[in-house]
C-alpha positions as CSV (number, residue, x, y, z in Angstrom):
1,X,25.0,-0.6,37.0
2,X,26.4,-2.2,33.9
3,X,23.8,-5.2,34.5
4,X,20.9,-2.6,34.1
5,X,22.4,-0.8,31.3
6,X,22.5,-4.0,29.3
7,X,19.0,-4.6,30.4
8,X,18.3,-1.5,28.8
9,X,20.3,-2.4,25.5
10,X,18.4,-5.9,25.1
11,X,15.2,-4.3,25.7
12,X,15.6,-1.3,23.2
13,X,16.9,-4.1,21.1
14,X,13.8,-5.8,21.6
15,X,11.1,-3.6,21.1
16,X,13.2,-1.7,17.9
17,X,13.0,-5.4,16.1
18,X,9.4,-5.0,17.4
19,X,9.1,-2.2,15.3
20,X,10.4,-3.3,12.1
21,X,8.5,-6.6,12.3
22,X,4.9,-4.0,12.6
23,X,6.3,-2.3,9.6
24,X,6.7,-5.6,7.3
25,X,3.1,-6.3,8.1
26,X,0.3,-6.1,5.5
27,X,-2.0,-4.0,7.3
28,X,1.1,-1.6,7.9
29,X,2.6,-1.5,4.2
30,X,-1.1,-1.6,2.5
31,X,-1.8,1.7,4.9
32,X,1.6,3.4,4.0
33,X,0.3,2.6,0.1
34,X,-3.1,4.6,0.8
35,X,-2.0,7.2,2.1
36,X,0.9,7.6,-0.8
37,X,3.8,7.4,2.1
38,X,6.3,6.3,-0.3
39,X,9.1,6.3,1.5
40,X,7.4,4.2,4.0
41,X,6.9,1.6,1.7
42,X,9.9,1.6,0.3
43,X,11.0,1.2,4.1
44,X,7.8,-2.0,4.6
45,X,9.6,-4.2,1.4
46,X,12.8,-3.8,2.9
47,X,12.0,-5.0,5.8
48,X,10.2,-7.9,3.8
49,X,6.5,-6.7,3.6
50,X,5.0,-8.9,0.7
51,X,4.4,-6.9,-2.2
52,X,1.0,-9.4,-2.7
53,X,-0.1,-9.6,0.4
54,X,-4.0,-9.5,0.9
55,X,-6.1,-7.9,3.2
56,X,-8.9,-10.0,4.4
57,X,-10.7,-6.7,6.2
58,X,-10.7,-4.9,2.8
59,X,-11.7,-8.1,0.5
60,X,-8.3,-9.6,-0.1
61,X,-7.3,-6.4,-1.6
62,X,-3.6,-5.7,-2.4
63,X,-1.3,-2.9,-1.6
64,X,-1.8,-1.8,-5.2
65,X,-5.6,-1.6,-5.1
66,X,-5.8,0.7,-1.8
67,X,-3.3,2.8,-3.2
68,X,-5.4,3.0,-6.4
69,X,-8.1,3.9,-4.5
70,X,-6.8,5.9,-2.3
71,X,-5.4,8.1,-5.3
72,X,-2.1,8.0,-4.4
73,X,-0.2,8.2,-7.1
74,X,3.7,7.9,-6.0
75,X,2.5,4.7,-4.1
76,X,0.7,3.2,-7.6
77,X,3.9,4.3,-9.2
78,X,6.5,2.4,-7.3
79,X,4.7,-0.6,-6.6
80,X,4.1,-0.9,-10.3
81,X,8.0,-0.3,-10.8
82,X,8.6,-3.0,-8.0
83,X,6.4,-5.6,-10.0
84,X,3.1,-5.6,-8.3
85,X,0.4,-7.6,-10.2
86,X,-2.0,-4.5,-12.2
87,X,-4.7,-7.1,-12.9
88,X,-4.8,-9.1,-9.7
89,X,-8.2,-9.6,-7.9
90,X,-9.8,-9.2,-4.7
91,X,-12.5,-11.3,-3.4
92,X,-15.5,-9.2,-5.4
93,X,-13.2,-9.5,-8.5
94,X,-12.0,-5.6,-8.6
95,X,-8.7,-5.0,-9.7
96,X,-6.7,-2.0,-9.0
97,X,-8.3,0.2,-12.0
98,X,-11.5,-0.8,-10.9
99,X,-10.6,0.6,-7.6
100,X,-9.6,3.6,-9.0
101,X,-12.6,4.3,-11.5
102,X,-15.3,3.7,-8.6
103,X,-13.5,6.7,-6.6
104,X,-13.1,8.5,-9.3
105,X,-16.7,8.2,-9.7
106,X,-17.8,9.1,-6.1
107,X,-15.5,11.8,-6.6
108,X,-17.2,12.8,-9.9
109,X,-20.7,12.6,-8.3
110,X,-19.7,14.5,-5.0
111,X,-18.3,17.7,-7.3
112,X,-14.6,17.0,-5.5
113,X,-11.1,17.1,-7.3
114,X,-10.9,14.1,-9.7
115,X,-6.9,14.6,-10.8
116,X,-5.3,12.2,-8.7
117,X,-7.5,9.2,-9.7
118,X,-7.5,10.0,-13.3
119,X,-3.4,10.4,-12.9
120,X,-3.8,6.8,-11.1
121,X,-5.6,5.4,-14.0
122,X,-3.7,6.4,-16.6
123,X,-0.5,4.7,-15.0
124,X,-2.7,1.8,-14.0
125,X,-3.9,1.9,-17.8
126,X,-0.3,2.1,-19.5
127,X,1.0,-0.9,-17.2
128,X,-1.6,-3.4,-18.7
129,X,-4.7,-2.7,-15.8
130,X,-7.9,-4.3,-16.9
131,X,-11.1,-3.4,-15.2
């Protein structure tokens, strides 16, 4: 009985470093930036997600650009409190505003609500972002 319970133990073990290993991943922490799950990327850089890394699926984006795209404005906040790069460049040479302002302009064009890309601009704007 005590064998299999510490069976048990090294496999929960196991799988919960597992799990904090998929959250320090790019692909994780840059999602968690979209979708403005700010405590979840808070929760990604502690557990050593790169603040820079680049996605090679979405250009060599950064966690900053898909959150400025994705209008998530907590997200663009705290990664631009943690350091991240406002003018850095993915493969097509978009930054982060750049990001923004072409959503902002689908958004424009499709008559949808505009606020949380022009708030997402304006911080981008104040930090220094270049288009």
């Amino acid at each position: 009985m005590k064998a299999l319970l510490l069976v048990v133990l090294c496999l929960a073990a196991a799988d919960a470093a597992a799990q904090k290993h998929a959250f320090a991943t790019c692909e994780h922490f840059q999602a968690q930036a979209m979708i403005n799950a700010v405590e979840r990327v808070e929760e990604s850089l502690a557990l050593g997600a790169d603040l820079e890394c680049r996605n090679p699926v979405f250009s060599d984006s950064t966690a900053l650009m898909q959150a400025a795209g994705g209008g998530a404005v907590d997200a663009v906040r705290l990664l631009l409190k943690r350091g991240a790069k406002v003018n850095a460049r993915d493969k097509g040479g978009w930054t982060a505003l750049r990001h923004a302002r072409q959503r902002y302009d689908s958004f424009v064009k499709a008559g949808l609500p505009t606020l949380k890309h022009e708030l997402v601009m304006e911080l981008l704007k104040q930090a220094g972002g270049t288009e």
